[in-house]
N, C-alpha and C positions, 0 to 999 in steps of 0.2 A: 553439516553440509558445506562443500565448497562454495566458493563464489560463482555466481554463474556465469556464463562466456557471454557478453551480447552476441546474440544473432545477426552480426555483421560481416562475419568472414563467410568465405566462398562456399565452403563446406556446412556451413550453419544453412545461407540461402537455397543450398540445393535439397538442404533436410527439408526445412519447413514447405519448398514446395515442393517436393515429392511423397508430402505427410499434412497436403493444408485440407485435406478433410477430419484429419485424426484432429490436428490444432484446432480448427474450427470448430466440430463438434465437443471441444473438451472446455473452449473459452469461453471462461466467467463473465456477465451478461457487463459489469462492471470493467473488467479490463479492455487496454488500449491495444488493440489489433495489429499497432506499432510497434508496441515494447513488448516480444515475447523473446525470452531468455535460455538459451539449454546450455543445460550441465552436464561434459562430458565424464566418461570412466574407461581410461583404457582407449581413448578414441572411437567411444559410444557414446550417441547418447542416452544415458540414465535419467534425466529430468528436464521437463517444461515449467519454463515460469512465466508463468503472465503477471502483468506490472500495470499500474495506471499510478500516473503520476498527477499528484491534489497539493501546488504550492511545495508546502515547506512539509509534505508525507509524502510514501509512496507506500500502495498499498501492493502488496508478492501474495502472491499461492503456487505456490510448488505441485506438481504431477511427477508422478513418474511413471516410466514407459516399460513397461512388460508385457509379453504376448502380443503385442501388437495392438494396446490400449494404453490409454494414460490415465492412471488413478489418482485422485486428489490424496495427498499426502495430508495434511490438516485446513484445517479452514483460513482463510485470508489471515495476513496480519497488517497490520499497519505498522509501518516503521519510520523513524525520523529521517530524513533527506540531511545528508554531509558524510565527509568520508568517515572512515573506520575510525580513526584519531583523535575526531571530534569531539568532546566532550559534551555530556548530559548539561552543558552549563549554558543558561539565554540571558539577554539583556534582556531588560523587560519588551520592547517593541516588540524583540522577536519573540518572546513567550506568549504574547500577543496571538502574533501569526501562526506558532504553532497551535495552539490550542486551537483556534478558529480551522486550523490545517487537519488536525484529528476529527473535529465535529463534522466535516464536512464527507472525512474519508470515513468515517463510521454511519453517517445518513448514505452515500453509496454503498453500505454495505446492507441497507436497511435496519441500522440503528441509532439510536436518538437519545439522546440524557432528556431527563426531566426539566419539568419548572422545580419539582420538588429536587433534586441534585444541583441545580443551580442557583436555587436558595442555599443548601446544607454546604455548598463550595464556598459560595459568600461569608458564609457564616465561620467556618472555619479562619478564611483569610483575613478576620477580624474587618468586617465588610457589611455596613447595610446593604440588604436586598431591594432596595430603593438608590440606593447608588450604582447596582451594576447592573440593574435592566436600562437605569440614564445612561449607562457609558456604553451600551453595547448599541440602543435606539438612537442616540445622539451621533452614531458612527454613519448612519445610513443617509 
């Protein structure tokens, strides 16, 4: 898929309100009513994206518009916040933030890691599990 256009130009503004019940009815109870994105084709538009922005994620779901409905294309994703360029690469602060940025955007989604995955994380990263419920409790 393309990048999608923000819904700031004049043509964008006059879609969504002349389609804010189709929008309305179509957005995710989780997305921001601010950030909805279309993707044009040909000077149509072919897709809605609704967007909620959590820190250092943003959570997308793509629709697309046929018949005069918008179909969820696949389920939410979560994706990292920076440009395209960006590298998968964090200082630790920031992997910090990210991590805490996905748990957040995945409890908005109504999903949740375990005690049991945050032990077996620990445990990996050569990590007491007595060490990272201190660092996580000790942050509050």
């Amino acid at each position: 898929m393309s990048k999608p256009i923000k819904a700031q130009s004049e043509v964008s503004r006059e879609w969504l309100a002349s389609n804010e019940a189709l929008v309305t009815a179509a957005r995710p109870s989780w997305a921001d009513a601010e950030r909805v994105y279309l993707d044009y084709s040909y000077g149509e538009v072919e897709s809605v994206v609704f967007v909620r922005q959590i820190s250092e994620v943003t959570i997308e779901q793509w629709f697309t518009l046929a018949a005069g409905a918008l179909t969820a294309l696949d389920v939410p994703r979560v994706c990292l916040t920076g440009d395209d360029s960006e590298e998968a690469s964090f200082t630790p602060e920031r992997s910090a933030r990210v991590a805490v940025s996905l748990l957040a955007a995945a409890m908005a989604l109504g999903a949740a890691a375990t005690l049991g995955e945050l032990r077996a994380a620990a445990v990996d990263a050569g990590l007491s599990t007595g060490s990272v419920y201190a660092a996580m409790l000790g942050s509050f």
